[in-house]
VEXLODREN-112316 format. One record per residue (C-alpha): residue number from 1; residue in three letters; x, y, z. Coordinates in steps of 0.2 Angstrom, whole numbers, plus 5000, padded with zeros to 4 digits. Each point is the difference from the previous one (the first is absolute). Layout:
% VEXLODREN-112316
[rec NUM; ALA; [X; Y; Z]];
...
% end
This chain:
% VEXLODREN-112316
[rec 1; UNK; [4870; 4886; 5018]];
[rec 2; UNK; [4993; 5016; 4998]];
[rec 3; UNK; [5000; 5005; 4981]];
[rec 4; UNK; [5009; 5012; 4990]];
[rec 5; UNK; [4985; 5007; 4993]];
[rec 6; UNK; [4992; 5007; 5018]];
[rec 7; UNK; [5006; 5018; 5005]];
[rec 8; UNK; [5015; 4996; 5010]];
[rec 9; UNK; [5015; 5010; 5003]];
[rec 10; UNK; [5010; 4991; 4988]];
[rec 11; UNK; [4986; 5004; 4986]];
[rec 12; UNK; [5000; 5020; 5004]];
[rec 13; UNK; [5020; 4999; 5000]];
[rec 14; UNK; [4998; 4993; 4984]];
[rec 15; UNK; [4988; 5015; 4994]];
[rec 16; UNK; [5012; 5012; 5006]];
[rec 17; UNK; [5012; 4993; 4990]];
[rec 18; UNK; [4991; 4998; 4985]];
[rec 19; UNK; [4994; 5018; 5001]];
[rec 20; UNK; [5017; 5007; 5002]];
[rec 21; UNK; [5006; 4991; 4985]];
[rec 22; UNK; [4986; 5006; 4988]];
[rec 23; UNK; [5000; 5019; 5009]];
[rec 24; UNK; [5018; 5002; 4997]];
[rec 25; UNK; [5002; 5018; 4991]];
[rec 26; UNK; [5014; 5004; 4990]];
[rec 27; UNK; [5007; 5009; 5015]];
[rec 28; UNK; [5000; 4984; 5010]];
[rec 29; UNK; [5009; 4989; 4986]];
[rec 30; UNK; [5014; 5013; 4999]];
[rec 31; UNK; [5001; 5000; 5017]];
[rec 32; UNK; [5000; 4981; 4999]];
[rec 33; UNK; [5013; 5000; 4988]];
[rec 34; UNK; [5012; 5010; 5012]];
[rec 35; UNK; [4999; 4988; 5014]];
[rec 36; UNK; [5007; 4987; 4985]];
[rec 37; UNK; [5014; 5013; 4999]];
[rec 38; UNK; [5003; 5002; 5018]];
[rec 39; UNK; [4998; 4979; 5003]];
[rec 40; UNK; [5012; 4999; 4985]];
[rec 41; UNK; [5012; 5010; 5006]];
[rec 42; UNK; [5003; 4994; 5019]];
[rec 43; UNK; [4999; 4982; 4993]];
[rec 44; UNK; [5014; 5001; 4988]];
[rec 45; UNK; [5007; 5011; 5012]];
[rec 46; UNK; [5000; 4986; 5013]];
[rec 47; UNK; [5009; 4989; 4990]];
[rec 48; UNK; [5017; 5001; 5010]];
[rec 49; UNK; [4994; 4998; 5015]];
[rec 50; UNK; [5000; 4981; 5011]];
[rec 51; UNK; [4982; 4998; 5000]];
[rec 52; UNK; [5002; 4999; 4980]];
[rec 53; UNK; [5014; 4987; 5000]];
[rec 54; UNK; [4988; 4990; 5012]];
[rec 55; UNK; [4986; 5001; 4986]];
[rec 56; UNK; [5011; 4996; 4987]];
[rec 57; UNK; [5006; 4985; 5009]];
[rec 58; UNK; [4979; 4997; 5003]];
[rec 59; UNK; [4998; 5004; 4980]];
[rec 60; UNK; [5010; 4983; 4998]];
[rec 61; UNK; [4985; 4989; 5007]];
[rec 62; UNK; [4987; 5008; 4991]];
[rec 63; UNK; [4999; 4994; 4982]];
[rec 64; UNK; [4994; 5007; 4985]];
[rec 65; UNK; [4986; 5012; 4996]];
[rec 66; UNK; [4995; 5016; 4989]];
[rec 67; UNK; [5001; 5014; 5016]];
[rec 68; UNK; [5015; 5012; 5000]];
[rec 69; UNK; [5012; 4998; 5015]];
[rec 70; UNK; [5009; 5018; 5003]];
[rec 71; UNK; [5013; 4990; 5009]];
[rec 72; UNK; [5009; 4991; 4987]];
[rec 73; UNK; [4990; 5003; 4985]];
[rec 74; UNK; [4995; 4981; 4999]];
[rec 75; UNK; [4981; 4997; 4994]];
[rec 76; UNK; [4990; 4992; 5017]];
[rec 77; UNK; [4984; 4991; 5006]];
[rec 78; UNK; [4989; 5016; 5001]];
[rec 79; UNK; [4998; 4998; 5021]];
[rec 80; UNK; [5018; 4997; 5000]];
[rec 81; UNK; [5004; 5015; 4991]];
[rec 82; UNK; [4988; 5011; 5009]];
[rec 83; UNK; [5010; 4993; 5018]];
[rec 84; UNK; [5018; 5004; 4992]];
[rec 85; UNK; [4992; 5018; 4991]];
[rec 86; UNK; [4989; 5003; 5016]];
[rec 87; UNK; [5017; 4997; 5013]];
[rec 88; UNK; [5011; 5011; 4992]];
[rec 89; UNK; [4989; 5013; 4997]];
[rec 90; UNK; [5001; 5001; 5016]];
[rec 91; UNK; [5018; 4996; 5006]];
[rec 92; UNK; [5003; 5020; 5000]];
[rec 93; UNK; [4985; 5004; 5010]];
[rec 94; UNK; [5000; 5013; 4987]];
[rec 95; UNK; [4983; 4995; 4991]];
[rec 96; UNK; [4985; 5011; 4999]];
[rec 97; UNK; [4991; 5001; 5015]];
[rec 98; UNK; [4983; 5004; 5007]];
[rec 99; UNK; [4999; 5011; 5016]];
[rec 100; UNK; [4985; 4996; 5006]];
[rec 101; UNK; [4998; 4979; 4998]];
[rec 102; UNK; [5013; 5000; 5005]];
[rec 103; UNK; [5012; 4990; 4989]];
[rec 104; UNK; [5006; 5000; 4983]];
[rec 105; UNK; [4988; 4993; 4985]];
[rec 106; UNK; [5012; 5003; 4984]];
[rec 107; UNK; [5013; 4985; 5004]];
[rec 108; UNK; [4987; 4987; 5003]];
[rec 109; UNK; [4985; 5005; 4987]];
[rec 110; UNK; [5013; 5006; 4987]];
[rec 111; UNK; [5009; 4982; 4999]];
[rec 112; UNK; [4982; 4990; 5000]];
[rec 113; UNK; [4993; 5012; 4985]];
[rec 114; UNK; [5015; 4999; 4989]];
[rec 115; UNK; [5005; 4981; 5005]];
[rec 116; UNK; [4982; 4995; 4996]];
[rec 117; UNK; [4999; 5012; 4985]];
[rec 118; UNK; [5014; 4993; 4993]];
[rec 119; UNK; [4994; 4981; 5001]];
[rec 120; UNK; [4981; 5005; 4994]];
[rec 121; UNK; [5009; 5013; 4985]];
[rec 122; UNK; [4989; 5015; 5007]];
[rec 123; UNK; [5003; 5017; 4993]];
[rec 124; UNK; [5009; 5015; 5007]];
[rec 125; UNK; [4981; 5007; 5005]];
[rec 126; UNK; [4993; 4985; 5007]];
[rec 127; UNK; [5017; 4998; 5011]];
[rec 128; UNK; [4999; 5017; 5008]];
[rec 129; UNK; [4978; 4999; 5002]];
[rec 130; UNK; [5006; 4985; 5011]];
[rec 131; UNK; [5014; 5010; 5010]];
[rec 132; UNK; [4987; 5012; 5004]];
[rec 133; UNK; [4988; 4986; 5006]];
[rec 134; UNK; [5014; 4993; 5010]];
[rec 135; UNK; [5004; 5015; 5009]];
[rec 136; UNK; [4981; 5003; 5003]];
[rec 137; UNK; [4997; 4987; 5009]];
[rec 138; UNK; [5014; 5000; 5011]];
[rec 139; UNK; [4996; 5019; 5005]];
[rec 140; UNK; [4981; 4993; 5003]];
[rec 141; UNK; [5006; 4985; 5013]];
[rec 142; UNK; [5014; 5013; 5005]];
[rec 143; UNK; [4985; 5012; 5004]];
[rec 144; UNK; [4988; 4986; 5012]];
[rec 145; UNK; [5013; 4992; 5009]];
[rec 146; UNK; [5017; 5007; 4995]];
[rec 147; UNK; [5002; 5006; 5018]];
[rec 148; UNK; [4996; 4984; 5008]];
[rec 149; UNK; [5013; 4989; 4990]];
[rec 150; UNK; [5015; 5011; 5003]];
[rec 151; UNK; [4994; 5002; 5021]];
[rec 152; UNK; [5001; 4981; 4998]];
[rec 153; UNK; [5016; 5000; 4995]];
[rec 154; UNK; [4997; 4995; 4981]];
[rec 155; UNK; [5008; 5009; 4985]];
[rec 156; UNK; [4985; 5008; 4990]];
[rec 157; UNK; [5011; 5000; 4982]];
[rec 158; UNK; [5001; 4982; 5001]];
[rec 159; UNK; [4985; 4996; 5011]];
[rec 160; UNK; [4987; 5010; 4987]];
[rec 161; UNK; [5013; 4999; 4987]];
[rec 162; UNK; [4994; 4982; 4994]];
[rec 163; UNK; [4982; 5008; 4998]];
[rec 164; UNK; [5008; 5011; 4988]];
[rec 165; UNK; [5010; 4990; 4991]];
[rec 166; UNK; [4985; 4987; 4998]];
[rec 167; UNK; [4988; 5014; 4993]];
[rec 168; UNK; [5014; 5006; 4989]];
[rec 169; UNK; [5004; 4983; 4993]];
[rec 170; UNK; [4981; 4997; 4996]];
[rec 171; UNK; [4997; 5015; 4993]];
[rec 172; UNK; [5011; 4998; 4986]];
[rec 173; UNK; [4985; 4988; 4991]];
[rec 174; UNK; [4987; 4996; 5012]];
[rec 175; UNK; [4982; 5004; 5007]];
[rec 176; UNK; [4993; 5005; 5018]];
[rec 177; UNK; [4996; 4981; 5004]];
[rec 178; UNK; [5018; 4995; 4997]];
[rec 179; UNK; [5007; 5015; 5012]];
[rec 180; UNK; [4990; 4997; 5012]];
[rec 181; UNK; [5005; 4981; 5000]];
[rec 182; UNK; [5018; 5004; 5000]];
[rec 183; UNK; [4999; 5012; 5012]];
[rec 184; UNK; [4993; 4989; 5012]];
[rec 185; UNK; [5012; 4988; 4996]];
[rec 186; UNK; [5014; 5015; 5002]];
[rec 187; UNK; [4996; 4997; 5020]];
[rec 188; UNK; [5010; 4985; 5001]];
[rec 189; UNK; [5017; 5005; 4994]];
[rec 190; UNK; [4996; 5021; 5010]];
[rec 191; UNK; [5016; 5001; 5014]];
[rec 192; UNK; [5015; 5012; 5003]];
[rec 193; UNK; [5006; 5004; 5017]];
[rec 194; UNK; [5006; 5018; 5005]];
[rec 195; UNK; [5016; 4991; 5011]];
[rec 196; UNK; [5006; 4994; 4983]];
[rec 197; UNK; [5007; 5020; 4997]];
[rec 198; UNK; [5017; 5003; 4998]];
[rec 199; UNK; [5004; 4982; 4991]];
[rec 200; UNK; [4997; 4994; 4986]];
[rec 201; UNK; [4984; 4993; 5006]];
[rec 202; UNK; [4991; 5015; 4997]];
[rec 203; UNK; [5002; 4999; 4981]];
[rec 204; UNK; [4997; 4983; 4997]];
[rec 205; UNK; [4984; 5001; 5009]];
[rec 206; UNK; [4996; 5014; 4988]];
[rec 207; UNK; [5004; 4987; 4986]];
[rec 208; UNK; [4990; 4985; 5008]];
[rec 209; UNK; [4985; 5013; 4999]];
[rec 210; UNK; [5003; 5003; 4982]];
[rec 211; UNK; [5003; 4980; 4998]];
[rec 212; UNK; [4984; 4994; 5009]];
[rec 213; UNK; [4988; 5013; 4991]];
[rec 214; UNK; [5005; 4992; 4986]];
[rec 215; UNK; [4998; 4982; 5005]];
[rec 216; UNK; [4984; 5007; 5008]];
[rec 217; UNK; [4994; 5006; 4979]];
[rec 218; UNK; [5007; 4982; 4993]];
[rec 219; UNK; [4993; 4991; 5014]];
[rec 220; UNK; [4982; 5006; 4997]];
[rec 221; UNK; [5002; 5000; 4981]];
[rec 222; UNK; [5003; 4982; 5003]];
[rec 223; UNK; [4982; 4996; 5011]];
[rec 224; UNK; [5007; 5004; 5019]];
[rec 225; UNK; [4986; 5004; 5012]];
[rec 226; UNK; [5002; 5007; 5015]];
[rec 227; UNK; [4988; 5006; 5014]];
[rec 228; UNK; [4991; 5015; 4993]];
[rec 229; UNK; [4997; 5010; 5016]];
[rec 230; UNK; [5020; 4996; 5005]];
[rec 231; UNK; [5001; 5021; 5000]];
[rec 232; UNK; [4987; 5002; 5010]];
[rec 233; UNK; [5004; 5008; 5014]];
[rec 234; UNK; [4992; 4993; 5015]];
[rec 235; UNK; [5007; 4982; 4998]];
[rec 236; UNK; [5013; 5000; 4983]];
[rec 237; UNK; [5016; 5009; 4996]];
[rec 238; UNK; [4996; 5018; 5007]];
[rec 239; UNK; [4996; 4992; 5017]];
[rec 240; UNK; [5016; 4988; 5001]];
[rec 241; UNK; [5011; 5012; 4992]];
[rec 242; UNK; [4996; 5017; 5003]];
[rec 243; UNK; [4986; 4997; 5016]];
[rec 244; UNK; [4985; 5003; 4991]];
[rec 245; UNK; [4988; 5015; 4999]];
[rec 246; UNK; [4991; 5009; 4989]];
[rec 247; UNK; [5001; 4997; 4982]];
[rec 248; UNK; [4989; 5017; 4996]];
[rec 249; UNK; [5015; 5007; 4991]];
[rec 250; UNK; [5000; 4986; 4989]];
[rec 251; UNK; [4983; 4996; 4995]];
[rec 252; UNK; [4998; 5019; 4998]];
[rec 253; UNK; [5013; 5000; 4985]];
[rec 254; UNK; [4999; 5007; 4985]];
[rec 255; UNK; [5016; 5005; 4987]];
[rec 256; UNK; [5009; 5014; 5010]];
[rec 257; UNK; [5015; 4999; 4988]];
[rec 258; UNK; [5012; 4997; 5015]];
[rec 259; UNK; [5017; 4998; 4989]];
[rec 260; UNK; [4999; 5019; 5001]];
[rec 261; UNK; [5004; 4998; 5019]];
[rec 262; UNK; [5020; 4993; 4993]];
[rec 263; UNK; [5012; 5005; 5006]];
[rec 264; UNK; [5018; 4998; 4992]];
[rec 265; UNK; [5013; 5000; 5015]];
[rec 266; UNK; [5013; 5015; 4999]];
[rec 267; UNK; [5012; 4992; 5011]];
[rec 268; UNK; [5005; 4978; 5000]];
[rec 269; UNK; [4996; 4998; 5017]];
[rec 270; UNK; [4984; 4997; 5012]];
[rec 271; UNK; [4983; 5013; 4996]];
[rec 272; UNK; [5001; 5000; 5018]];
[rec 273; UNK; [5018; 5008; 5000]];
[rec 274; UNK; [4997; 5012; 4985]];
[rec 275; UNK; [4993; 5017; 5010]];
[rec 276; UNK; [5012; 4998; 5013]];
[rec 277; UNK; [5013; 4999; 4985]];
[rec 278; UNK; [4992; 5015; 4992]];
[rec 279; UNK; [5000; 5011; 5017]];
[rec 280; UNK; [5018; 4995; 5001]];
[rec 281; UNK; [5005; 5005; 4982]];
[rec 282; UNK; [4990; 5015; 5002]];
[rec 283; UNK; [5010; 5003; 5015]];
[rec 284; UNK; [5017; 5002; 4991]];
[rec 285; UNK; [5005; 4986; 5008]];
[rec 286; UNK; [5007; 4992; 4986]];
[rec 287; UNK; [5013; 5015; 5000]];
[rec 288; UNK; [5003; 5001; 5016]];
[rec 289; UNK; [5015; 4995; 5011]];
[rec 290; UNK; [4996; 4983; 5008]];
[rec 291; UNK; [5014; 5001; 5015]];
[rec 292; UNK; [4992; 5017; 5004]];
[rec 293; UNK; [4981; 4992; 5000]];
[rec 294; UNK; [4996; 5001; 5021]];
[rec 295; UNK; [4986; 4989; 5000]];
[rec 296; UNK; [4983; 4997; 4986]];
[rec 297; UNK; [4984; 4995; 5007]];
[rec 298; UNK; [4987; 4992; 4989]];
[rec 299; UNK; [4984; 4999; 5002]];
[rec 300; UNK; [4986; 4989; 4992]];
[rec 301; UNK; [4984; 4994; 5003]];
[rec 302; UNK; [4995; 4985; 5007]];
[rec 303; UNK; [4991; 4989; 4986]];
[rec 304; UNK; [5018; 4997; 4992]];
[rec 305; UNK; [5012; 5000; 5016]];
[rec 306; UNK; [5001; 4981; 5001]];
[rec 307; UNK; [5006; 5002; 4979]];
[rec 308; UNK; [5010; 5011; 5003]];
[rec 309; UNK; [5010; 4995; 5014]];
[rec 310; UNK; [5010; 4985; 4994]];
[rec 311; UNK; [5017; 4995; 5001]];
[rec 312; UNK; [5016; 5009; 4992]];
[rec 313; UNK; [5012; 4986; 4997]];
[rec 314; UNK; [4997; 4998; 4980]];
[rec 315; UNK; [4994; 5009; 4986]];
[rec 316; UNK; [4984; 4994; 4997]];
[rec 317; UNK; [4997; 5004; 5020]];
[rec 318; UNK; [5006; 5018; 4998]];
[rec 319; UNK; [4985; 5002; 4989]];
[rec 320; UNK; [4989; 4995; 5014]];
[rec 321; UNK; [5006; 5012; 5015]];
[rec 322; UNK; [4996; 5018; 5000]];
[rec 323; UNK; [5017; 5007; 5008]];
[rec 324; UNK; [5010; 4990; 4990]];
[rec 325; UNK; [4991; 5010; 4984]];
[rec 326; UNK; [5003; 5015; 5008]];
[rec 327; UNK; [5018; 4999; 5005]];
[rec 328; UNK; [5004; 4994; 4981]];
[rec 329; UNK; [4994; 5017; 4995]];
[rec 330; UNK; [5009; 5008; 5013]];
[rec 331; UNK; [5015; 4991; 4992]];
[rec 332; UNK; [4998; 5009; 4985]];
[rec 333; UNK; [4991; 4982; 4990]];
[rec 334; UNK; [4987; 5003; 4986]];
[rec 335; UNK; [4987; 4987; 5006]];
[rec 336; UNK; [4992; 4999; 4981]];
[rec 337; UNK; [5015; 4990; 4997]];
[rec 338; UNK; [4996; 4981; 5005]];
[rec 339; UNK; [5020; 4998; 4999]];
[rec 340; UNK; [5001; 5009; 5018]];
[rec 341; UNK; [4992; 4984; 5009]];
[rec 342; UNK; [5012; 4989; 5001]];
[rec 343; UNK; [5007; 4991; 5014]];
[rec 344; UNK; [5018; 5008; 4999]];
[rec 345; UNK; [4988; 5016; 5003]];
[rec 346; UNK; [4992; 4992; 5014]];
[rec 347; UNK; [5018; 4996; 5011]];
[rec 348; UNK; [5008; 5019; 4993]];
[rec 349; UNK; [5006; 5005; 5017]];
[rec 350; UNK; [4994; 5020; 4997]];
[rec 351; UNK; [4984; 4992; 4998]];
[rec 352; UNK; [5000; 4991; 5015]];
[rec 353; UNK; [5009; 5017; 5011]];
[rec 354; UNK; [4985; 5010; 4993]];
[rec 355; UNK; [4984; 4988; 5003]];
[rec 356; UNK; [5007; 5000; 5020]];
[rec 357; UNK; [4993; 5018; 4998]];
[rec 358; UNK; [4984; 4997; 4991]];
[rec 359; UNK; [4986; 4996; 5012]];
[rec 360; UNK; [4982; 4997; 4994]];
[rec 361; UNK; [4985; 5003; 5009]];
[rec 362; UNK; [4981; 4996; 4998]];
[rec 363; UNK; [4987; 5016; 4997]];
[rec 364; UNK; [4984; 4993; 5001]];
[rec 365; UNK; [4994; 5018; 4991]];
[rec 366; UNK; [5009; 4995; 4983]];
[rec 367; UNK; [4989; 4990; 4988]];
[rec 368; UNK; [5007; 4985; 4989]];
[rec 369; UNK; [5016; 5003; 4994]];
[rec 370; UNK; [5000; 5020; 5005]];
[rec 371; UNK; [5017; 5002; 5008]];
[rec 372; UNK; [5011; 5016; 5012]];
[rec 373; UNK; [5019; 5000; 4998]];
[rec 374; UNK; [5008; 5010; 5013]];
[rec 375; UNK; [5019; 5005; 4999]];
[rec 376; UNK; [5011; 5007; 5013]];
[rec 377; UNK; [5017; 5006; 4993]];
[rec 378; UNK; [5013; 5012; 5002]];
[rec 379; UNK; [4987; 5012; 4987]];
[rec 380; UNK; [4986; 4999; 5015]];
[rec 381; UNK; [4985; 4991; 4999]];
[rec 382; UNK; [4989; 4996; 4987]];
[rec 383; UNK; [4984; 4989; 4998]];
[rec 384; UNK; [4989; 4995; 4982]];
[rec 385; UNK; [4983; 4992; 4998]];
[rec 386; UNK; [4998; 4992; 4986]];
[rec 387; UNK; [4984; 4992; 4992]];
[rec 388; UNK; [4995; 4988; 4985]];
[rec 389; UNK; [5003; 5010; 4984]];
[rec 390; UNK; [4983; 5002; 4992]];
[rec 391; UNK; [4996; 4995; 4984]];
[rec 392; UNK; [5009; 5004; 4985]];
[rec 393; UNK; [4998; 5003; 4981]];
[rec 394; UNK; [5001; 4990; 4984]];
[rec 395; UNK; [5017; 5011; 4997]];
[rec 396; UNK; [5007; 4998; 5016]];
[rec 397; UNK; [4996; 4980; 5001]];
[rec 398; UNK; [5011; 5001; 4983]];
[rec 399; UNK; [5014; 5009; 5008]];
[rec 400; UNK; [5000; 4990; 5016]];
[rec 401; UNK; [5000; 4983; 4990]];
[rec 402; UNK; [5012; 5004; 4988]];
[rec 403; UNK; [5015; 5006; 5012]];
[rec 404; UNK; [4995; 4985; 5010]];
[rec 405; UNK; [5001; 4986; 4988]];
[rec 406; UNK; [5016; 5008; 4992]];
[rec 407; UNK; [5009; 4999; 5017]];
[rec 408; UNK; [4994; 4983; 5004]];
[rec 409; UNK; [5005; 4994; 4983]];
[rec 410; UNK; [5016; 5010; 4998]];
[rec 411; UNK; [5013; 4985; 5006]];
[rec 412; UNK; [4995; 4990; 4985]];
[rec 413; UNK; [4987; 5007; 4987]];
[rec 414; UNK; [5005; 5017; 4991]];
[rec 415; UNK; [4991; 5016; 5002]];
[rec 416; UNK; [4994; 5001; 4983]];
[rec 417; UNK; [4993; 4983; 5002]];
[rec 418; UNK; [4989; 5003; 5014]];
[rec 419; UNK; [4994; 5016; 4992]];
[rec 420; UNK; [4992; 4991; 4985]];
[rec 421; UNK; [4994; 4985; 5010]];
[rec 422; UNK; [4991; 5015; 5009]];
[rec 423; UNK; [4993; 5008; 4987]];
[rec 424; UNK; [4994; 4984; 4990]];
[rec 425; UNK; [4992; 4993; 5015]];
[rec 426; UNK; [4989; 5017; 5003]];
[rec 427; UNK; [4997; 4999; 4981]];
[rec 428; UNK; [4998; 4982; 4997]];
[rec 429; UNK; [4982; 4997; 4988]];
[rec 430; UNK; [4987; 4992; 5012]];
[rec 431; UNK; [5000; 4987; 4990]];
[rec 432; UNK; [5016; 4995; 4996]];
[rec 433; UNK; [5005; 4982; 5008]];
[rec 434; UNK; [5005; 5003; 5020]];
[rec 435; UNK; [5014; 4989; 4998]];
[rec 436; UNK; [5010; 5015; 4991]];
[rec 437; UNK; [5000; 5009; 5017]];
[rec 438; UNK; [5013; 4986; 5007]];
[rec 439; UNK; [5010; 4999; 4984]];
[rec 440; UNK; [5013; 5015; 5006]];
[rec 441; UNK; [5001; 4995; 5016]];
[rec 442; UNK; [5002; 4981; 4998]];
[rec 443; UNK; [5016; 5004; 4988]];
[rec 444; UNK; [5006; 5009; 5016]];
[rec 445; UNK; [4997; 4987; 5009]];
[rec 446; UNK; [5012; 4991; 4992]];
[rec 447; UNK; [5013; 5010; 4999]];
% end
C-alpha cells in the first residue's frame, strides 16, 4: 500500500487544505461566517417542506450525540447531524453556490465544520478557518476534474462535496497527515447523480456528502488506512469517476482564497435558471398581461440544457425547467420566495396555458448559465441577454443576506429575531464556543 507520507494526490489535497485554513484573512472569515447565515437561513427555512418530515422520521434511528440538528433541534451523532443539516440546507436549492465548480459548497461543508465543531468544542474561529478549507478544496477538485464528473452524469456538490466536508471536519483539530488520511478515505463514500434533480434525491445526496466526510475524519482518527494513491488520476478516483487527466491544476495549488468566488442565490431555484429569471424580470414581464404574451423563446447554453430541462409536474421540478421559471414570472411570481414551488403551483392551469407558449432552444454561443429571453406580445418584440452578476461588496453581501433570510424565516421566526442572529453571528468573538452559532436556530427548530 502506497504510504501516506509519499507525494500523492491525496497528500497535496491535504496541503491545499491546510494552507487555506492557516491563510484565511479576516476578509475570508467574514465571508465565511456569511455562508453560516445564508446555510442557516435556507435550513430553517426548509423546515416545512417533505424532505424535512422524511429526516425527522430518519432522526428517530439515530441516537444521541453533541451535534445540532436544524430539523428538530435534538442533539445528534456528528455524521448524522451533518446528513440531516447537510439535506436541508439544501431542500430549497436556495444555498450558496459556486458558478464555476459547479455545485454548491456551503450545505455540505457548513454541516461537517459546525457538526464536527460542536462534538470537538472548537471555537467560533477555528469553525470558520475549516469552512474556508472545505470550500477550498472542493473549488481545487472542482477546477481538475469538475467537467468531467458532471459530463459523466455525477452531481459535483455531492460528488466533491464529501472532499469538503472531510477536510472541514479535520481541520477543526488536526494536522496535514490526518487530512490527507481522511481525504483518501473521503473516496469511498464520494457519489451524487445529476438524474436525482427535481426529488428529493438531490438533497439528500448533498447531506450524505456532508455525512460521509465526517465518517471519513472519525474514520481516520480512529486508524483507517486507505490506498494512498486512490486520487491519483490515472488508475484511482479521478479515473473512475471523473475519466482521469491531468491533475496540474491540483498539485499546482496554493491558497487562492476561493470562498470569495460565493455566491448567495437571489432567487430559490436552479443557478442555471437564475439569468433567464433576471432577463425576464428585466423584461417587465412580471407586469405584464400573461393572456396577451404571443410566444417567449429562451435561450441557454448548452453545458446546463440537460439541468434545465426537466419535468413540470411538482414543485421541486419547476425548479429544474427553464420555461417553467420564466412563465412563473410572467405570471406575476417573485421567485426569491421559496413558497411559490409548490406543487399546487406546478398543476395552476394559467401556468400550464402559458408554458405551451414558452419554447427553449440551445445557443451554443452562450457560456454557462448566460441566457436570451425573447418575448412576442401585443407591445412588439423584445429580447435580453443577461449574464452572471459579478462580484459584489461587503455592503451589498449584507443587504442581499439580510432580505433573504428574513423572507425565508418570516412564516415562523420574527423579523427582529433574525436581525440580531445576523448581527451576533458577523460579530461573534473568534473565540467564543462555535456551539453558540446553533443556539438561535435550534430553538426555531423547535418551534
Amino acid at each position: 500500500m502506497t504510504a501516506l507520507t509519499t507525494p500523492t494526490a491525496a497528500w497535496e489535497l491535504a496541503a491545499v487544505a491546510g494552507g487555506a485554513a492557516a491563510a484565511a484573512t479576516e476578509e475570508d472569515l467574514a465571508l465565511a461566517a456569511d455562508c453560516v447565515l445564508d446555510w442557516v437561513g435556507v435550513a430553517v427555512g426548509a423546515r416545512r417542506e417533505e424532505a424535512a418530515a422524511v429526516l425527522r422520521g430518519f432522526e428517530r434511528h439515530a441516537g444521541a450525540g453533541p451535534s445540532t440538528s436544524l430539523c428538530s433541534g435534538s442533539a445528534l451523532p456528528p455524521q448524522t447531524a451533518a446528513l440531516v443539516n447537510g439535506t436541508l440546507a439544501h431542500v430549497l436549492d436556495y444555498d450558496d453556490v459556486m458558478a464555476e465548480l459547479p455545485g454548491h459548497c456551503g450545505a455540505p461543508v457548513v454541516a461537517a465544520a459546525l457538526a464536527a465543531g460542536e462534538m470537538a468544542g472548537a471555537s467560533w474561529g477555528t469553525v470558520l478557518r475549516a469552512i474556508t478549507a472545505g470550500v477550498e478544496v472542493m473549488c481545487v477538485l472542482g477546477d481538475s476534474w469538475g467537467p468531467g464528473l458532471s459530463r459523466r452524469g455525477w452531481h459535483p456538490t455531492a460528488t466533491l462535496g464529501v472532499f469538503g466536508a472531510a477536510a472541514a471536519a479535520v481541520a477543526i483539530d488536526a494536522g496535514e497527515t490526518r487530512l490527507a488520511a481522511s481525504l483518501a478515505a473521503a473516496t469511498l463514500g464520494s457519489a451524487g447523480i445529476k438524474h436525482s434533480f427535481g426529488s428529493h434525491g438531490k438533497s439528500w445526496q448533498v447531506g450524505l456528502a456532508a455525512h460521509n466526510g465526517v465518517l471519513a475524519a472519525l474514520a481516520a482518527e480512529s486508524g483507517l488506512a486507505v490506498t494512498g494513491d486512490i486520487l491519483d488520476p490515472e488508475r484511482g478516483w479521478p479515473l473512475v469517476y471523473a475519466g482521469g487527466g491531468s491533475s496540474h491544476v491540483l498539485f499546482a495549488h496554493r491558497s487562492a482564497h476561493r470562498i470569495h468566488d460565493t455566491v448567495f442565490k437571489r432567487y430559490a431555484a436552479c443557478f442555471a435558471t437564475h439569468c433567464a429569471i433576471a432577463a425576464a424580470e428585466r423584461l417587465g414581464l412580471r407586469e405584464a398581461d400573461p393572456g396577451g404574451i404571443e410566444a417567449i423563446d429562451v435561450e441557454i447554453g448548452p453545458r446546463y440544457r440537460d439541468i434545465v430541462s426537466r419535468g413540470t409536474d411538482s414543485g421541486l421540478e419547476l425548479k429544474f425547467n427553464v420555461a417553467a421559471t420564466v412563465a412563473l414570472v410572467a405570471l406575476g411570481h417573485d421567485l426569491s420566495d421559496p413558497a411559490v414551488f409548490t406543487d399546487a403551483t406546478a398543476q395552476l392551469p394559467r401556468l400550464r396555458d402559458l408554458l405551451a407558449r414558452v419554447r427553449t432552444r440551445c445557443n451554443p454561443k452562450l457560456r454557462d448559465v448566460e441566457a436570451v429571453v425573447h418575448v412576442r406580445d401585443e407591445e412588439g418584440e423584445r429580447s435580453r441577454h443577461e449574464s452572471p452578476p459579478g462580484p459584489i461588496t461587503a455592503a451589498e453581501r449584507r443587504t442581499v443576506l439580510t432580505r433573504k433570510l428574513t423572507a425565508v424565516l418570516a412564516a415562523s421566526v420574527p423579523g427582529d429575531e433574525v436581525g440580531d442572529f445576523i448581527e451576533s453571528t458577523r460579530s461573534r468573538a473568534r473565540e467564543r464556543a462555535s456551539v453558540e452559532a446553533l443556539r438561535k436556530p435550534a430553538e426555531w427548530s423547535r418551534r
